[in-house]
Each structure stands twice: as C-alpha cells, then as structure tokens.
PDB file with SEQRES, HELIX, SHEET and CRYST1 records, atoms N, CA, C and O in Angstrom:
SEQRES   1 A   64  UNK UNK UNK UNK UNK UNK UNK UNK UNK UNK UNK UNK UNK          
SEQRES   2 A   64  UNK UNK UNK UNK UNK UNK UNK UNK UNK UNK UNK UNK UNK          
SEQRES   3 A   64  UNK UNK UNK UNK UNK UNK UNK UNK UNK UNK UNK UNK UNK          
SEQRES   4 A   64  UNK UNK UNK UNK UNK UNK UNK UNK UNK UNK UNK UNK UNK          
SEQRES   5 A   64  UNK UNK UNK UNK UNK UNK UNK UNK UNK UNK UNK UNK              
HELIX    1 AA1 UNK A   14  UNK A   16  5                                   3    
HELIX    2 AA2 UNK A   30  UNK A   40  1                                  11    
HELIX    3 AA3 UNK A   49  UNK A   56  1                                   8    
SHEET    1 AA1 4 UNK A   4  UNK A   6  0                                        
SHEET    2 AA1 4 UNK A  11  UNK A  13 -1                                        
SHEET    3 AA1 4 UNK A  18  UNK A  21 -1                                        
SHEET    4 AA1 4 UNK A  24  UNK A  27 -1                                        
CRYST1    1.000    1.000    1.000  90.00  90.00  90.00 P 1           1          
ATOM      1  N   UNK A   1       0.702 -25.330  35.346  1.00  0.00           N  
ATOM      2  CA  UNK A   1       1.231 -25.953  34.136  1.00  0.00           C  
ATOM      3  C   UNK A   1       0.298 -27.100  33.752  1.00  0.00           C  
ATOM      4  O   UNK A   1       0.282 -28.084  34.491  1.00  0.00           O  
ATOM      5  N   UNK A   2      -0.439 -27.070  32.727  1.00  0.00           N  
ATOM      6  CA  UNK A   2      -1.174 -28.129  32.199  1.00  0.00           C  
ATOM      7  C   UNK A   2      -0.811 -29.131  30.712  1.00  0.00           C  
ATOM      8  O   UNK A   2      -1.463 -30.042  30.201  1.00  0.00           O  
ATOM      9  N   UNK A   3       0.069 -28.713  30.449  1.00  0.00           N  
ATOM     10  CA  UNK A   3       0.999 -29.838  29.363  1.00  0.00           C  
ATOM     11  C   UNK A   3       1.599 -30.468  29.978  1.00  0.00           C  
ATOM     12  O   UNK A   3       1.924 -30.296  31.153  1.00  0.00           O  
ATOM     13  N   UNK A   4       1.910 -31.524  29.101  1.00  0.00           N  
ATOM     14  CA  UNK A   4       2.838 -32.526  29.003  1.00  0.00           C  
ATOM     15  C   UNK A   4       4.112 -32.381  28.890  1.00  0.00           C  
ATOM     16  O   UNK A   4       4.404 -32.172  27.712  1.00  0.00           O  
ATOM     17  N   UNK A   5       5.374 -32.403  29.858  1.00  0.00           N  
ATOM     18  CA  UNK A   5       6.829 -32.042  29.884  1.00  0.00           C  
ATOM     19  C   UNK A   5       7.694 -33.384  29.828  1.00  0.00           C  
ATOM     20  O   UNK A   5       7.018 -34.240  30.398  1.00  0.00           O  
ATOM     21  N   UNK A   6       8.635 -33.815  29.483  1.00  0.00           N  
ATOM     22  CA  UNK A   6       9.867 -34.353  29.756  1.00  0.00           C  
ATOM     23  C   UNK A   6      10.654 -34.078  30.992  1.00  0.00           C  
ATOM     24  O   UNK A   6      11.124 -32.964  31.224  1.00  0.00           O  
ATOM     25  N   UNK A   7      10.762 -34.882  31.611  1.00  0.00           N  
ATOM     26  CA  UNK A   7      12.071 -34.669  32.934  1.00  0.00           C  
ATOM     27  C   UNK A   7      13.206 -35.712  32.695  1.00  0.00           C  
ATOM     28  O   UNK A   7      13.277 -36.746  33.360  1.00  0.00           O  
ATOM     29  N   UNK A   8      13.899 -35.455  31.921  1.00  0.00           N  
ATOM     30  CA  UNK A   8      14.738 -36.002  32.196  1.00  0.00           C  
ATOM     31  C   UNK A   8      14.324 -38.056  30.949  1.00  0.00           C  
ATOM     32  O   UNK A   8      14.161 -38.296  29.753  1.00  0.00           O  
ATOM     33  N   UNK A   9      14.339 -38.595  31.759  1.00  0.00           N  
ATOM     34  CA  UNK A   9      13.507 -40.149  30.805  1.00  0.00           C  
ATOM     35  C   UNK A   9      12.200 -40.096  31.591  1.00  0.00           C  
ATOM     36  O   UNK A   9      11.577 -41.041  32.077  1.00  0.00           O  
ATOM     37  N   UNK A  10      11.995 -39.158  31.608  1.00  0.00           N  
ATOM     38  CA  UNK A  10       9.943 -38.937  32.195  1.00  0.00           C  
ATOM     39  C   UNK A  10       9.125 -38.476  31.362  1.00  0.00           C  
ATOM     40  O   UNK A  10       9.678 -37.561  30.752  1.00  0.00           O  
ATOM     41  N   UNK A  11       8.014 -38.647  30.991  1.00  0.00           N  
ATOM     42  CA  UNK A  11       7.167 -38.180  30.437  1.00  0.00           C  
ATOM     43  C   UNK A  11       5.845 -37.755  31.858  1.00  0.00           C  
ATOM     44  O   UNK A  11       4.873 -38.310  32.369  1.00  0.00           O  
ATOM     45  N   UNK A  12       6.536 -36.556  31.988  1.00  0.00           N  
ATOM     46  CA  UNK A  12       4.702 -36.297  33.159  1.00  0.00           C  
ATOM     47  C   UNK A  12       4.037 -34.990  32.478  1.00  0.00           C  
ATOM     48  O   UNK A  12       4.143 -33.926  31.868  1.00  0.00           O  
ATOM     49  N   UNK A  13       2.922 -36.418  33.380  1.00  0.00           N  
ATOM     50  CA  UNK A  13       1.695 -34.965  31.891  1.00  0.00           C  
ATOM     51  C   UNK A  13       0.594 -34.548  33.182  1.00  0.00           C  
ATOM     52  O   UNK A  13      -0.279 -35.373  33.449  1.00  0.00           O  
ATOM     53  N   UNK A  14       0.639 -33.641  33.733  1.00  0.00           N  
ATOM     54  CA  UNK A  14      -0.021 -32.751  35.004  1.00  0.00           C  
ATOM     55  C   UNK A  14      -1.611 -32.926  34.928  1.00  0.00           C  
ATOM     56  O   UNK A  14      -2.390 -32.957  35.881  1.00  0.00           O  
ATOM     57  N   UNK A  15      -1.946 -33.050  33.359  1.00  0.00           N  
ATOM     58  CA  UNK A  15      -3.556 -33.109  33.391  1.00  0.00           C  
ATOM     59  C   UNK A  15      -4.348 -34.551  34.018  1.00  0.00           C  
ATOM     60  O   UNK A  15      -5.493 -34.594  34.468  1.00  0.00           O  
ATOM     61  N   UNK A  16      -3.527 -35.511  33.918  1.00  0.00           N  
ATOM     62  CA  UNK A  16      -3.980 -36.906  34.816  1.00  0.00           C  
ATOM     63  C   UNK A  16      -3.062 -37.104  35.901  1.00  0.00           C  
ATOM     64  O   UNK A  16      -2.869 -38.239  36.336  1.00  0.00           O  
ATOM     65  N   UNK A  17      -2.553 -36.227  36.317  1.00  0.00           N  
ATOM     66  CA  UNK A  17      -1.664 -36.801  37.090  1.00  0.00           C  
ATOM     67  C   UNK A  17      -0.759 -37.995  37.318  1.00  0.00           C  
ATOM     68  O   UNK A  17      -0.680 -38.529  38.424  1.00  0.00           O  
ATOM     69  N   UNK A  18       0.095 -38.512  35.990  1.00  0.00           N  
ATOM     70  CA  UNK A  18       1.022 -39.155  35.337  1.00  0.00           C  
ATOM     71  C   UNK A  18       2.090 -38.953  35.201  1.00  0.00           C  
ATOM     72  O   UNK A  18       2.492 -37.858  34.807  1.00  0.00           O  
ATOM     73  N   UNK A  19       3.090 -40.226  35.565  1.00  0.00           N  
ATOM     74  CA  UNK A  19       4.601 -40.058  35.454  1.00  0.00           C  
ATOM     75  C   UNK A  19       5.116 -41.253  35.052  1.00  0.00           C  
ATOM     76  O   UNK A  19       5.189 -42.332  35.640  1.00  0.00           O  
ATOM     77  N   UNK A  20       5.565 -40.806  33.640  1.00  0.00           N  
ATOM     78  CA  UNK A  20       5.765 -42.376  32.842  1.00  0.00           C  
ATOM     79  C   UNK A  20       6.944 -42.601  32.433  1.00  0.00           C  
ATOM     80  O   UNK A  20       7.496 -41.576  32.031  1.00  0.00           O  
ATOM     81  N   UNK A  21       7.565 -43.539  32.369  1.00  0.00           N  
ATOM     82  CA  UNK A  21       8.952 -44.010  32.284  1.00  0.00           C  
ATOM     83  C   UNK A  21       8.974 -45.555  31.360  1.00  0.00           C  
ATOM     84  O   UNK A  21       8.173 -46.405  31.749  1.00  0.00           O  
ATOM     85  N   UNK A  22       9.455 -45.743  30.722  1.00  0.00           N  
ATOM     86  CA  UNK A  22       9.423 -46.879  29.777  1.00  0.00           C  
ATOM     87  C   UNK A  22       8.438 -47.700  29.752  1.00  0.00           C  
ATOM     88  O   UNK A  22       8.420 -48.905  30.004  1.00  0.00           O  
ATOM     89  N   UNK A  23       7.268 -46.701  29.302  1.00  0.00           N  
ATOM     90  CA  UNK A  23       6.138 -47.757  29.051  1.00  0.00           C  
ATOM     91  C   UNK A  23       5.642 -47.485  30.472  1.00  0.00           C  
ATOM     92  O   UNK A  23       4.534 -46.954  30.390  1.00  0.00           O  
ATOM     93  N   UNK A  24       5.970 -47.619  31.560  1.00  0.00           N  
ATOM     94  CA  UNK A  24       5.131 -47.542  33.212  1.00  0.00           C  
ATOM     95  C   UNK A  24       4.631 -46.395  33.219  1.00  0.00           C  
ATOM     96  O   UNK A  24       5.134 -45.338  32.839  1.00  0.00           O  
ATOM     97  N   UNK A  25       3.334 -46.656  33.784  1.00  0.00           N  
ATOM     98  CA  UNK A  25       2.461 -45.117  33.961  1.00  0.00           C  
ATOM     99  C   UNK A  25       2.473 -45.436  35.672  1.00  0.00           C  
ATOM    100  O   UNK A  25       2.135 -46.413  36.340  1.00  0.00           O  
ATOM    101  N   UNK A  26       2.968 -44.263  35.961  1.00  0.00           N  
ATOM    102  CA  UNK A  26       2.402 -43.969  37.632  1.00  0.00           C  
ATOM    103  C   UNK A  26       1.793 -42.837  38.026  1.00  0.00           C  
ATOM    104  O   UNK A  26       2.041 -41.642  37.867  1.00  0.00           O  
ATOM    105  N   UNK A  27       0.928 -43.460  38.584  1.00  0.00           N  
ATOM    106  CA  UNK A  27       0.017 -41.825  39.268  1.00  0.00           C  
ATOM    107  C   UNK A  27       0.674 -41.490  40.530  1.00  0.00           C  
ATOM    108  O   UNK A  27       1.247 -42.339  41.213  1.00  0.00           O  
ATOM    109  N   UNK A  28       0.592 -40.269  40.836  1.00  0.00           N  
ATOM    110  CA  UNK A  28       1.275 -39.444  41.522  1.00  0.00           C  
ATOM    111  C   UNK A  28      -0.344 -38.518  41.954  1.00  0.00           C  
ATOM    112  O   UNK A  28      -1.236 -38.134  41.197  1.00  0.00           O  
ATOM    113  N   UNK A  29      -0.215 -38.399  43.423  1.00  0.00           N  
ATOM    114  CA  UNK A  29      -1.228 -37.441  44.376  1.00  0.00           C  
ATOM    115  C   UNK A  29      -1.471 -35.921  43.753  1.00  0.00           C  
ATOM    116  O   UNK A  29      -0.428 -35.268  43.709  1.00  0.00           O  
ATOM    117  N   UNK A  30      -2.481 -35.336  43.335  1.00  0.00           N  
ATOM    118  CA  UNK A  30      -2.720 -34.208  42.913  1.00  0.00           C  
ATOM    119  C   UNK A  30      -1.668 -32.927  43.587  1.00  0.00           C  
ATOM    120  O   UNK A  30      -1.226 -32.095  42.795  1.00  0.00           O  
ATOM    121  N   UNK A  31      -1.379 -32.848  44.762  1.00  0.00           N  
ATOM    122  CA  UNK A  31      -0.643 -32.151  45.340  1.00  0.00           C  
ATOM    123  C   UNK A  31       1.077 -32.182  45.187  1.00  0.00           C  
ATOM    124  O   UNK A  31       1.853 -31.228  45.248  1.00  0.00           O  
ATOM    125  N   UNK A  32       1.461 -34.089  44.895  1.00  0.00           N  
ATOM    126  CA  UNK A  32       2.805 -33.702  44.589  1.00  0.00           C  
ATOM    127  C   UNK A  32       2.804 -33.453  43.444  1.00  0.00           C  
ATOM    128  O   UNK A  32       3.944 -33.045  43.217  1.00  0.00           O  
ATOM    129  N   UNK A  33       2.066 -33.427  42.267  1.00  0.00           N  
ATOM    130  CA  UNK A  33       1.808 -32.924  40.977  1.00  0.00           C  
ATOM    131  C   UNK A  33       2.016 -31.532  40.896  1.00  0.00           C  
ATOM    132  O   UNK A  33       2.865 -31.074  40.132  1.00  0.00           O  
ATOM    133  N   UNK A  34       1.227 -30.731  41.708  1.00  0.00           N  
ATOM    134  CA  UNK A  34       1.252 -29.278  41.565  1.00  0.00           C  
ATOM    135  C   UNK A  34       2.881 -28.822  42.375  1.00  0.00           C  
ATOM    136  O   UNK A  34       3.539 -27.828  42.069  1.00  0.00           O  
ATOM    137  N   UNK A  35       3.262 -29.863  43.464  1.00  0.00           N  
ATOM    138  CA  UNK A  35       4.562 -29.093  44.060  1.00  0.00           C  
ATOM    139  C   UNK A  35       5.605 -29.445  42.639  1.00  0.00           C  
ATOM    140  O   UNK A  35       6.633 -28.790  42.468  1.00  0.00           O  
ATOM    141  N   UNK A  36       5.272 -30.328  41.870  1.00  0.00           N  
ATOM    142  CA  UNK A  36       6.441 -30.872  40.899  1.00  0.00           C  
ATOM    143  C   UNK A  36       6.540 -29.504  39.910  1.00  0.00           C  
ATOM    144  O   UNK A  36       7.513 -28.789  39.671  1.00  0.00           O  
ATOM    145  N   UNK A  37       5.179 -29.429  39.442  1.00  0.00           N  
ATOM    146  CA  UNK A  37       5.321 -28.492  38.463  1.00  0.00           C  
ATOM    147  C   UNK A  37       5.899 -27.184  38.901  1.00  0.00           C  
ATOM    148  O   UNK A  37       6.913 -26.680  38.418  1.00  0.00           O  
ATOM    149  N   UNK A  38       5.114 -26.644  39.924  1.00  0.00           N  
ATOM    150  CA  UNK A  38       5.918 -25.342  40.545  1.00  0.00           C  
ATOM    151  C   UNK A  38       7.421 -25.442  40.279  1.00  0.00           C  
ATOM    152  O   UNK A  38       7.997 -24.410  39.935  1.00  0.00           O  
ATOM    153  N   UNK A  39       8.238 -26.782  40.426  1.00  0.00           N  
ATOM    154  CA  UNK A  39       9.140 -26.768  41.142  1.00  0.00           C  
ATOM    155  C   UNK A  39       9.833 -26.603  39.334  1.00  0.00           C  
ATOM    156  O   UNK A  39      10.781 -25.863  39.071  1.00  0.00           O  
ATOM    157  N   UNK A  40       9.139 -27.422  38.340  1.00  0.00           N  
ATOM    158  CA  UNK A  40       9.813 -27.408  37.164  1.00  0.00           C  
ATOM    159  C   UNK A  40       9.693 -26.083  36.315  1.00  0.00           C  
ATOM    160  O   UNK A  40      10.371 -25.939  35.298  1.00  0.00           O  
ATOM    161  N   UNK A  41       8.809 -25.118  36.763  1.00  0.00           N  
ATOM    162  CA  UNK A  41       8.154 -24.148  36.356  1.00  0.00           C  
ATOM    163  C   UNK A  41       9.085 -22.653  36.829  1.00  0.00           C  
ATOM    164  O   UNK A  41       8.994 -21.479  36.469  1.00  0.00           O  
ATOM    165  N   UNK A  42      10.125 -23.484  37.949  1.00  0.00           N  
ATOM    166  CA  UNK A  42      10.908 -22.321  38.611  1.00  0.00           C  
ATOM    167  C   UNK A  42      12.365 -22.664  38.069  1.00  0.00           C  
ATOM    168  O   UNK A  42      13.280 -21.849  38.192  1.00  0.00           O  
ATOM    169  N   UNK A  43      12.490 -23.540  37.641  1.00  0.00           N  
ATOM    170  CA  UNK A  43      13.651 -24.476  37.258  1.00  0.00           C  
ATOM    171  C   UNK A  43      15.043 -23.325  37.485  1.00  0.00           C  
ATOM    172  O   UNK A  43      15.160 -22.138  37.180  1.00  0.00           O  
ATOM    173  N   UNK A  44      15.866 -24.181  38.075  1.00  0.00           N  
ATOM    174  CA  UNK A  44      17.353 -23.026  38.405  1.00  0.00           C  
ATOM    175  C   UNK A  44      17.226 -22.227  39.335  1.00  0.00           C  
ATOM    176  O   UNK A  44      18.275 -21.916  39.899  1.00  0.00           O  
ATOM    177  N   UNK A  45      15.850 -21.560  39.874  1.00  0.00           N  
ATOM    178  CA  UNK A  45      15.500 -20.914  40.958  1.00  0.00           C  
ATOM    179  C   UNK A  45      15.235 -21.543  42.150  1.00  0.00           C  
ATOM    180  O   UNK A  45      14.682 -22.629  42.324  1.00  0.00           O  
ATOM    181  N   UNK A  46      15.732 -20.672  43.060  1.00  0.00           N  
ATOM    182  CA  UNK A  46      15.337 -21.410  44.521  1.00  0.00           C  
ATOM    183  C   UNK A  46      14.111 -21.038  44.982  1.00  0.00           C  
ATOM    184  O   UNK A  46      13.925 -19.827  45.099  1.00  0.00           O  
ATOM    185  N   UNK A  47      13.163 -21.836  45.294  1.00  0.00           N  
ATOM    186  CA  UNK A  47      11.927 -21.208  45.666  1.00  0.00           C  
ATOM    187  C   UNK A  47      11.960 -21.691  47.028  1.00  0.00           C  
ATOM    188  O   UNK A  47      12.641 -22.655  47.378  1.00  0.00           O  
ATOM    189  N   UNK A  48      11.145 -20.946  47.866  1.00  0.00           N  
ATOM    190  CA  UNK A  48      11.536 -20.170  49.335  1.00  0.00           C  
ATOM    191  C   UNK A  48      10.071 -21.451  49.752  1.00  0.00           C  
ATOM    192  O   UNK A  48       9.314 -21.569  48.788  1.00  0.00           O  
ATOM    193  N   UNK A  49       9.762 -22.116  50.695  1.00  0.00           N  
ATOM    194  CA  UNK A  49       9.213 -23.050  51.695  1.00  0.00           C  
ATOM    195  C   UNK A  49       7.984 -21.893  51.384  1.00  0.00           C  
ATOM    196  O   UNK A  49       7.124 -22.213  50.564  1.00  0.00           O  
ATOM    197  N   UNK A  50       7.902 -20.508  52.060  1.00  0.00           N  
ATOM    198  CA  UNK A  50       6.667 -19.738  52.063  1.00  0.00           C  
ATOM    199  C   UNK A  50       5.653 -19.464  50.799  1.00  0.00           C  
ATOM    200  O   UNK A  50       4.460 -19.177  50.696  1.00  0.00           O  
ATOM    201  N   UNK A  51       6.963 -19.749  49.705  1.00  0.00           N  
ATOM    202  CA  UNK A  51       6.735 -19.046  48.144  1.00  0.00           C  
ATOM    203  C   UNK A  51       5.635 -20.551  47.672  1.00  0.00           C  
ATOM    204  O   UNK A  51       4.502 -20.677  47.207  1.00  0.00           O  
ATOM    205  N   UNK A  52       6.672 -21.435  48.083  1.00  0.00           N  
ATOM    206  CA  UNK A  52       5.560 -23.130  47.572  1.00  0.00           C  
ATOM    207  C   UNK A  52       4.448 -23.252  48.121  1.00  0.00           C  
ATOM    208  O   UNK A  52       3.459 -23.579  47.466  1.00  0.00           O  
ATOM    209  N   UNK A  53       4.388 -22.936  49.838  1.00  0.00           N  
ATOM    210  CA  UNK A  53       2.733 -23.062  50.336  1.00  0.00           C  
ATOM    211  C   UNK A  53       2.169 -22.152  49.816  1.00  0.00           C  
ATOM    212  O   UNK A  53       1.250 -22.734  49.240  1.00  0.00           O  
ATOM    213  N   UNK A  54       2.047 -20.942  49.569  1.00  0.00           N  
ATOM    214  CA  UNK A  54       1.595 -20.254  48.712  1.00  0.00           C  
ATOM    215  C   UNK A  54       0.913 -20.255  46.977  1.00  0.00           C  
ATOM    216  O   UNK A  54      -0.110 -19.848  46.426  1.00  0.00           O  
ATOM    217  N   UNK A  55       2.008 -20.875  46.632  1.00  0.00           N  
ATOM    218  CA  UNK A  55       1.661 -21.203  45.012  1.00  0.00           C  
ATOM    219  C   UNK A  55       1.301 -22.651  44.859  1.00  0.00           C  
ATOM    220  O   UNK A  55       1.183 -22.920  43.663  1.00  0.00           O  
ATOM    221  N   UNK A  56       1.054 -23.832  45.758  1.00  0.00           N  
ATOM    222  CA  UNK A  56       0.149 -24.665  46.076  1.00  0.00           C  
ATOM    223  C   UNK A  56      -1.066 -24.642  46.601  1.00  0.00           C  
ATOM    224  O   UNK A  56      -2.179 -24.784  46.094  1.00  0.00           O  
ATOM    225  N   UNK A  57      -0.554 -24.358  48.151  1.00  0.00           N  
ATOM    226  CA  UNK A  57      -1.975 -24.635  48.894  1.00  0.00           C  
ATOM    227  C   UNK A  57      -2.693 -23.325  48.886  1.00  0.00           C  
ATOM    228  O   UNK A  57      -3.784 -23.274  49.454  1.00  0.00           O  
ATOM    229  N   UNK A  58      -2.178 -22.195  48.274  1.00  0.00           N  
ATOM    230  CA  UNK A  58      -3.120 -21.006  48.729  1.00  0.00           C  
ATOM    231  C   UNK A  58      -2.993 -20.405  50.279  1.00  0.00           C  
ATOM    232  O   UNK A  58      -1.928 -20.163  50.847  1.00  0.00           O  
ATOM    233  N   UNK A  59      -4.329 -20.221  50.827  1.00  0.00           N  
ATOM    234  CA  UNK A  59      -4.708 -19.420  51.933  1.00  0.00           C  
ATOM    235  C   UNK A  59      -4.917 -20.881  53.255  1.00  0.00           C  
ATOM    236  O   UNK A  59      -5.116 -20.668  54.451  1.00  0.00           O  
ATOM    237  N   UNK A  60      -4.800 -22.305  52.607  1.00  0.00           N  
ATOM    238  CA  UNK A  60      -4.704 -23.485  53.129  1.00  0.00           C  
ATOM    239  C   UNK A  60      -3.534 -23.399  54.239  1.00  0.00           C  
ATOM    240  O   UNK A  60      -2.410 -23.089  53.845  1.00  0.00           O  
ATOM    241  N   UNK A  61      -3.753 -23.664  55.639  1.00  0.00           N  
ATOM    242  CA  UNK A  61      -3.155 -23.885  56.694  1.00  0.00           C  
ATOM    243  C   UNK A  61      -2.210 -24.917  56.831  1.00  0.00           C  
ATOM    244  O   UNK A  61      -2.511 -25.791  57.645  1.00  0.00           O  
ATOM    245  N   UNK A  62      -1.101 -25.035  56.213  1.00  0.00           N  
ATOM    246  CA  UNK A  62      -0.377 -26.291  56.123  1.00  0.00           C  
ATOM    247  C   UNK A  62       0.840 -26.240  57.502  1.00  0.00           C  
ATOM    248  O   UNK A  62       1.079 -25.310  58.273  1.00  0.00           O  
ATOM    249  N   UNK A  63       1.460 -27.642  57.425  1.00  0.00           N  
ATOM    250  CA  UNK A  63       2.578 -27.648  58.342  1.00  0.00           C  
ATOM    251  C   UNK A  63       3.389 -28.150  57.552  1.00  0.00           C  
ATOM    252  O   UNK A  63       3.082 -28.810  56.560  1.00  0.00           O  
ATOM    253  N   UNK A  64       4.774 -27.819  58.012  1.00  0.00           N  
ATOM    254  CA  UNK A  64       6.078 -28.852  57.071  1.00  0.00           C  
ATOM    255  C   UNK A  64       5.667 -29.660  56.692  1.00  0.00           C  
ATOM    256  O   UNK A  64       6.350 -30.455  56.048  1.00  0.00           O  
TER     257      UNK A  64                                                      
END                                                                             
C-alpha cells in the first residue's frame, strides 16, 4: 500500500513512513509500517502469524 489512508484521527501515509495526528508527525520503523498496512489492507480479516511473516519479511528468517 503506497497512499495515504486515514485510521481513525490518523493520517498515515506509508511512502515516508508517517503517522500524524493533530498537526504531530511521527515516524514509525519501515517494518511496523509494512505490518500496519498489511494489517489495514486485510481489515475485518484475521491474518494468520505465518500469512504476516510472509507478506512482510518474505523468505527472511524471523522469530516472534
């Protein structure tokens, strides 16, 4: 996801990795960026622990 979404009173925009709230800009780590979007991108769906390392990290060796 590379636009700019609303969450709620958020403005996060995935291409700088930004999460803004009345005027405050906060950056947020490239990785919880991509788990956010997945996560807004599945919205109402349960996505499965295997399904997220997957559609994040790839073929990347992660732990919990």
């Amino acid at each position: 996801m590379d636009t700019v979404f609303d969450l709620g009173d958020y403005l996060v925009d995935p291409r700088d990795n930004s999460i803004t709230r009345n005027g405050k800009v906060r950056r947020v780590e490239p990785k919880l960026m991509e788990v956010l979007c997945v996560l807004v991108g599945q919205q109402g769906q349960v996505v499965l622990r295997d399904e997220l390392k997957s559609l994040v990290w790839g073929d990347v060796i992660v732990g919990d």
